[in-house]
Each structure stands twice: as structure tokens, then as C-alpha cells.
C-alpha positions in Angstrom: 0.0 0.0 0.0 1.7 3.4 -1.0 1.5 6.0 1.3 1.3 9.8 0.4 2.6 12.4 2.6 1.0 16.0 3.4 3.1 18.7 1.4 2.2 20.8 4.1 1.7 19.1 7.1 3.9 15.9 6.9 1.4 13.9 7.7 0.8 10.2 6.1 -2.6 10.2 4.1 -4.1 6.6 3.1 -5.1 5.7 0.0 -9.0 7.3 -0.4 -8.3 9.3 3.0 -8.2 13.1 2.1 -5.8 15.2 0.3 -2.6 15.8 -0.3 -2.3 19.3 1.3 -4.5 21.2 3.8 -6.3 23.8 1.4 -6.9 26.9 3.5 -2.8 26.8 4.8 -1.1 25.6 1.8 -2.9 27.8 -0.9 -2.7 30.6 1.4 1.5 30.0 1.3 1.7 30.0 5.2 4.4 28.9 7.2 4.2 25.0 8.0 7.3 25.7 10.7 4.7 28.2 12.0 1.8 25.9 13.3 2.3 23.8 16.4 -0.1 20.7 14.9 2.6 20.0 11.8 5.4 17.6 11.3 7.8 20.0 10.7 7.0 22.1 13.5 7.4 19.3 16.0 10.2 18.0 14.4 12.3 21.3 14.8 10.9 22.3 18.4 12.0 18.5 19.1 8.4 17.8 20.3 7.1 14.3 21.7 10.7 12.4 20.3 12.0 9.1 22.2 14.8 8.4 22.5 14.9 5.8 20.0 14.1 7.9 17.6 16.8 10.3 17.9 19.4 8.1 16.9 21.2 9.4 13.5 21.0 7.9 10.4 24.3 6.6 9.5 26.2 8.5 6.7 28.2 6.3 3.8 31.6 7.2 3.9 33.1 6.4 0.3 35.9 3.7 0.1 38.7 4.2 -2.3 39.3 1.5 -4.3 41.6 0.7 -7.3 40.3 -1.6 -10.4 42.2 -2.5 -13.3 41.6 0.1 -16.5 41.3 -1.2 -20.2 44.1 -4.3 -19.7 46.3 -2.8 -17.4 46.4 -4.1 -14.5 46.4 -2.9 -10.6 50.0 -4.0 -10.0 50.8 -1.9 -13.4 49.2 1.3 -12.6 51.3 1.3 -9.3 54.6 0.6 -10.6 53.9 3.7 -12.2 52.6 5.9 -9.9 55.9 5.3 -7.8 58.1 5.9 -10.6 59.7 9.1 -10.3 59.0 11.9 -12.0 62.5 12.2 -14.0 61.5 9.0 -15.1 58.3 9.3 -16.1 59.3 12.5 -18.0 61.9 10.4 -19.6 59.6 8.0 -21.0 57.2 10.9 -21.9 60.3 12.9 -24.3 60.8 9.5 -25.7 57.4 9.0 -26.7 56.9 12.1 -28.3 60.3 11.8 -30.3 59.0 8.9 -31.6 55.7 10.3 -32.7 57.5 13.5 -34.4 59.6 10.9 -36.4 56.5 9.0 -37.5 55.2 11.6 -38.7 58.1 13.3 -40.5 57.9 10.2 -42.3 54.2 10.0 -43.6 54.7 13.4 -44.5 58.0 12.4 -46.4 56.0 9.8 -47.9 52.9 12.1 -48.8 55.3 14.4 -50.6 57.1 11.6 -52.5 53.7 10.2 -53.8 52.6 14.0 -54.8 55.8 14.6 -56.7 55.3 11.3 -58.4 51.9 12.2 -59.3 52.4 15.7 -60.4 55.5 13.7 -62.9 52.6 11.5 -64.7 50.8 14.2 -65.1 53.6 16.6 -66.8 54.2 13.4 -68.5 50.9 12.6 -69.7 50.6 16.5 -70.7 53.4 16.1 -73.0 52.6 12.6 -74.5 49.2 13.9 -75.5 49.5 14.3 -79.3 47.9 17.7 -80.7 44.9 17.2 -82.6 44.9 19.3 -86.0 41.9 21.6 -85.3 38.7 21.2 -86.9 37.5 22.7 -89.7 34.0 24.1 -90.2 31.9 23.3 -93.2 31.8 27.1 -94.7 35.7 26.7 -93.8 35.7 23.2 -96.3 33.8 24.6 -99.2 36.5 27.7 -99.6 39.2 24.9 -100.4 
């Protein structure tokens, strides 16, 4: 069985047992804090509590914990937080003069296969044999 609670006063209402606020309060925006007969009100003036009841909920504390990432293992991702920083920076320089080589060489490559190209085409610009023009028929009859 659901339960709804009073928006205004905090009480529980049963299913078919009244509404969901009390009109004449709630339209007219009044203070719930304000009325001695609502939730809210006894709840802050700490009215009618046991002491069972005042016993705090308990708050999650988060726990740290390390998982693997995308095939690398725990022990891995260790190793390399400890390494020192010089090292790490090392390994970092390296990296990035490898990179700068790759790519000096797909560029190198990308500029051998333009020349090559713009070669075929000077090539295929000379090959081309010149087509005598065409003559028009007016042109034909004065021969």
C-alpha cells in the first residue's frame, strides 16, 4: 500500500483518505514551521521524540578502491605511480620523439607520392599528341 505524505503538514494520508495538502494553509502560502499541529514544527521544536528515535541515520563514507583500466592491471598502474617523476618525463620525451619521427615520415611519404603524381601528369601533358583543329563546313567549301 503506498503512502502519500502532506506537502504541508507531513502527515501520512491513506489511499481514499483526504488530500494531499491542507487547502486553507497551503494555498494561502503560510508557514508550516509556523503551526504547532505539523510535522515540521514538532520536528524542529524537538516535540514528543523518544529516544529511540533520535538516533542518527548513519552517513556512507566512500571507500577508495583501485580496479584495473582497459588491460592494465592494478600492480601496473602502481609501478607507475611510484616511478619518479625524471623518469616518467623520460619515457614521456621518448614517446613524443618517436611520434615527431612517424610523422616526418608519412609526411616524407605524402610528398614523395605528390611529386610522383604531379610527374605523370607533366608526362601525360606532353605525351598527349595535338589534334589538328577542326574545320567548319563554310571553312571546307573555300578549299
Amino acid at each position: 500500500m503506498k503512502l502519500e505524505i502532506c506537502n504541508f503538514s507531513g502527515y501520512k494520508i491513506y489511499p481514499g483518505r483526504g488530500r494531499t495538502f491542507v487547502r486553507a494553509h497551503f494555498l494561502a502560502k503560510k508557514n508550516p514551521r509556523k503551526f504547532l499541529w505539523t510535522q515540521v514544527y514538532r520536528r524542529l521544536n524537538k516535540k514528543g521524540i523518544n529516544a529511540d528515535e533520535v538516533a542518527k541515520k548513519k552517513t556512507r563514507k566512500n571507500v577508495k578502491f583501485q580496479r584495473a583500466i582497459a588491460g592494465v592491471s592494478v600492480e601496473q598502474l602502481k609501478a607507475k605511480r611510484t616511478q619518479p617523476p625524471e623518469v616518467r618525463a623520460a619515457a614521456r620525451a621518448e614517446a613524443i620523439k618517436k611520434a615527431k619521427a612517424k610523422k616526418a615520415e608519412s609526411e616524407a611519404k605524402k610528398k614523395e607520392e605528390k611529386a610522383k603524381q604531379t610527374a605523370n601528369r607533366a608526362q601525360a601533358k606532353q605525351t598527349k599528341a595535338s589534334k589538328p583543329a577542326k574545320a567548319s563546313k563554310a571553312q571546307m567549301k573555300r578549299y
